[in-house]
N, C-alpha and C positions, 0 to 999 in steps of 0.2 A: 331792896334787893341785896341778897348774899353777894362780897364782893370776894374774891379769893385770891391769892398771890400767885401767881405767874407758875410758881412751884407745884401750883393743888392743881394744876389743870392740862385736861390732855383732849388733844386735839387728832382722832379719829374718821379716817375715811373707810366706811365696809362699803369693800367689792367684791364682785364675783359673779359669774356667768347669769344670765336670769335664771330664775326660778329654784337658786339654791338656798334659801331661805332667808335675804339679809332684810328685809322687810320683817319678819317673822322672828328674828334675832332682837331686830331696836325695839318689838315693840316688848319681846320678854324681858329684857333691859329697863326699859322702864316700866314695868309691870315692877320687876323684884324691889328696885329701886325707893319702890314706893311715888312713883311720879304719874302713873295710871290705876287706877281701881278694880281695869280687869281685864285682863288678859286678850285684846279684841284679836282678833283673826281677818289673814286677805281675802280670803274665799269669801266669808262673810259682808266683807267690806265695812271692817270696825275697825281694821290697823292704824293708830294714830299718824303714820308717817304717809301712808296713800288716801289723802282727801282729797285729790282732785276729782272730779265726776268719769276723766277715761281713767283715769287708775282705778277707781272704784269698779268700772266699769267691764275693763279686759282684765282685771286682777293681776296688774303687773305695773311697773315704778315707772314714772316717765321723766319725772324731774330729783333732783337731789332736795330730800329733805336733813332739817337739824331735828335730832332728838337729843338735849341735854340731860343729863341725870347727874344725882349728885352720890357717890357713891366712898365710904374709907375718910371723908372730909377731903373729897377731891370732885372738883367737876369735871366729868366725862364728858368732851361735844361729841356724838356719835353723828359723822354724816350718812346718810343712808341714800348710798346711790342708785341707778339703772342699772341692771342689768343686761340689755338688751344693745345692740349694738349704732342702731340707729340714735341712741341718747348719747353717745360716749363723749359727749362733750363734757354733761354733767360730770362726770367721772374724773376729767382731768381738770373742770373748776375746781372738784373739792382736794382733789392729788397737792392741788397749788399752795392751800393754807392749811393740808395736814401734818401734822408731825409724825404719823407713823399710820400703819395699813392693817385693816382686818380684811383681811382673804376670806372668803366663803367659798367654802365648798360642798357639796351636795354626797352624803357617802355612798350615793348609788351610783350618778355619774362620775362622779372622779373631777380630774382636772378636765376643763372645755372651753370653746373657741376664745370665750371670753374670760375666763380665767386666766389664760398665758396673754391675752392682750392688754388685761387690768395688771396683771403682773411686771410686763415687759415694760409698762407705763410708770409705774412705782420703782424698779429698778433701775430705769433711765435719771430718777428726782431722788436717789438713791434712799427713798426710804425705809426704816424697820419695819417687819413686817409680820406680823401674828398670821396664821393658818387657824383657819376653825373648821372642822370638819363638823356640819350640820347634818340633821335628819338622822339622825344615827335609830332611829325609832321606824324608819324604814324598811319594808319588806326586802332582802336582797345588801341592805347596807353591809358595807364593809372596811371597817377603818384600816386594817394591817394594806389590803390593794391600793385605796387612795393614796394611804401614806406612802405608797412603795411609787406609783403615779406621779408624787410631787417629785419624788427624791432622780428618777429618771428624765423626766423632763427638765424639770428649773437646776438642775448640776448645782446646789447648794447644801449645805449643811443643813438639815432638814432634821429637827429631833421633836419625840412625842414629850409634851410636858405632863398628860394625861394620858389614859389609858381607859376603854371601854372596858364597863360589866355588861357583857351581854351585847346583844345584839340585835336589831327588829326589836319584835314584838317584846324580847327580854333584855331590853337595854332599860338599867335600872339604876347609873349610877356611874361614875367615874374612881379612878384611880389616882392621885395625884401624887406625880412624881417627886417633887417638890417637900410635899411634906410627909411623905410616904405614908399616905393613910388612904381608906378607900371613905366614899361616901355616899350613900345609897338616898335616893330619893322615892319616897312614896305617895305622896301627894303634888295637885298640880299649884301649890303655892311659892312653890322654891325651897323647901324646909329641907334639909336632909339630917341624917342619920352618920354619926362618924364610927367607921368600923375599922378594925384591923385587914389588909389586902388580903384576897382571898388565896388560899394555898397555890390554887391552879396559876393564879396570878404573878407571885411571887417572884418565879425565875426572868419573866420580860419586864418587871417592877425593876429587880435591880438591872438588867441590862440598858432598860435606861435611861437610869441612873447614874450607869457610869458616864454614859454620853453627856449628860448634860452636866455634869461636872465636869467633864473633859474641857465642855463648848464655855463654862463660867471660866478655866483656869488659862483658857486662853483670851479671855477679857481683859487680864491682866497681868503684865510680866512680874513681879513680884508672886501673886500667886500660881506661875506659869511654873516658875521655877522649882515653888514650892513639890505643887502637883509630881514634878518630874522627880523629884526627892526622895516621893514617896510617902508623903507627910499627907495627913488629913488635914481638909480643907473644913473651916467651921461652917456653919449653916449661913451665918452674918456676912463670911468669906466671900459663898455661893451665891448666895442673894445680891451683892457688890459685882462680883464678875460677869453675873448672868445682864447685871442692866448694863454694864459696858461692855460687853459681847453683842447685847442687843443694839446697844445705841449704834454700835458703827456698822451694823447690819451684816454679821458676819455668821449668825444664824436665824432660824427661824422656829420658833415652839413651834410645836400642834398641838390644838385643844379640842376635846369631840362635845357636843354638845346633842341635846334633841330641843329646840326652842319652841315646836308646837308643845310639847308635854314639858316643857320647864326644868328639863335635866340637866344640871351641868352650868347654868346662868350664873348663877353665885361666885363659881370659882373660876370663872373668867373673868368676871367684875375683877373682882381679888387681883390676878394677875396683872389686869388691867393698872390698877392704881397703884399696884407694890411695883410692877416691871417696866414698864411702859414709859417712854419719855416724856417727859412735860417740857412747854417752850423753852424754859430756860438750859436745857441740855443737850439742845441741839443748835446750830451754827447758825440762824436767824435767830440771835436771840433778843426778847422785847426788850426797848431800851427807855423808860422812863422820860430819862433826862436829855432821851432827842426830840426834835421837833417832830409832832404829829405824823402821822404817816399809818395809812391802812392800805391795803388790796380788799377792791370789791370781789368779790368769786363767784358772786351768782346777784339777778335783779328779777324779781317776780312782781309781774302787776295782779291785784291783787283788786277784784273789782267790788270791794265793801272799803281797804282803806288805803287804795290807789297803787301807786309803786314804793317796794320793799328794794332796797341793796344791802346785800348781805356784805361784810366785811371784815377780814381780820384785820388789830392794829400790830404796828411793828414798831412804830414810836408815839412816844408821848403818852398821856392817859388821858 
């Protein structure tokens, strides 16, 4: 087994109200990943992360599964929680030994009951926290209202890192603010297409743009300064600010995906492993040279090879 340094690895709790796709998320995750062979579906009941016989069964999460993938030369643990309120305990095992939070969100419904409770939970353990705005392939989806949704209810710094092509039925691709390029997808394998942002595009491209450069230069008071100066900030600057902006959870991307049709996976992975903190950069950090030491988060009996504890370590190896 691939053993990785503490640095390559990020530790992942996706929540978000039922039924906004996080099931549907892990399994396009490890589909792109290369760690599933085909794309399975909940409806179906082929989603690697719902194999119990009632998840299969009501086509909805009952317990927290782990889906690993290994993505950038970084292992991803993606926990894949309930969303359903009756389970929310799962939800705050896996809060307990994540390092940071994907939000899911549904681009029809918007923010919902369990969104701001999975939310007011991760703010409490103050962790960072990604916004994904799913189903964007949705009849009625709308990412400008969602996004406008988070930014009134959760009173946080709220910035799109992505931007939708389209919409429903002509959601064909994302925008990335980041690297200011657009990238169209045509097929359901994750492949895209790297294009120049489209005209129509252009002007909410750089608007925001400037936002999140705003939100990277105050990551950092040396680049805080700069910013105020007047001085361009380099790309290596940006990339630097934005994860110490992230780390101390003082904003939050938004990334729009569709994970039934496969749009958008790839350059959240990306984010994921360029942005996102790994153990050693947040304030539990693993300590080798302490004595042993894990937290159980979850224990599943498991009637082929009896009882499973799942557990993060925090000392020792």
């Amino acid at each position: 087994m691939k053993v990785y340094e503490s640095s390559r690895i990020r530790n992942i709790a996706v929540i978000g109200h039922g039924s906004a796709g996080k099931t549907s998320l892990a399994e396009a995750m490890l589909f792109n990943a290369g760690h599933a062979n085909r794309l399975g579906k909940v409806d179906d009941g082929t989603a690697t992360t719902d194999y119990f016989p009632e998840e299969i069964k009501r086509k909805i999460s009952v317990s927290t599964s782990l889906a690993p993938c290994e993505w950038k030369d970084c292992k991803i643990n993606f926990m894949d929680t309930p969303g359903y309120a009756d389970f929310f305990g799962e939800v705050k095992g896996a809060l307990r030994v994540a390092d940071s939070v994907l939000l899911v969100l549904c681009a029809v419904s918007g923010v919902e009951v369990q969104t701001e409770v999975g939310w007011r939970e991760a703010e409490q353990a103050n962790l960072p926290k990604v916004a994904l705005i799913n189903k964007m392939d949705r009849e009625n989806a709308n990412f400008d209202r969602v996004l406008q949704q988070m930014k009134d209810v959760f009173k946080k710094n709220i910035i799109p890192i992505q931007l939708p092509i389209g919409s429903a039925e002509n959601f064909s691709g994302i925008v990335d603010i980041l690297k200011m390029k657009a990238y169209k997808y045509a097929s359901p394998n994750g492949a895209c297409q790297e294009e120049e942002i489209p005209d129509g595009m252009a002007a909410a491209a750089e608007s925001a743009r400037e936002e999140l450069i705003e939100a990277a230069a105050e990551g950092d008071d040396e680049l805080l300064m700069k910013y105020l100066d007047g001085e361009e900030l380099s790309e290596e600057e940006i990339d630097t600010g934005l994860k110490n902006a992230f780390k101390a959870n003082s904003f939050v991307p938004v990334l729009c995906v569709s994970a039934l049709n496969n749009i958008g996976i790839g350059s959240t992975l990306d984010f994921i492993a360029d942005i996102v903190p790994s153990p050693v950069d947040v304030a539990e950090k693993p300590l080798e040279e302490e004595p042993q030491s894990a937290l159980v988060f979850k224990t599943l009996a498991d009637p082929y090879v009896g009882k499973l504890n799942f557990f993060r370590v925090y000392g020792g190896s």
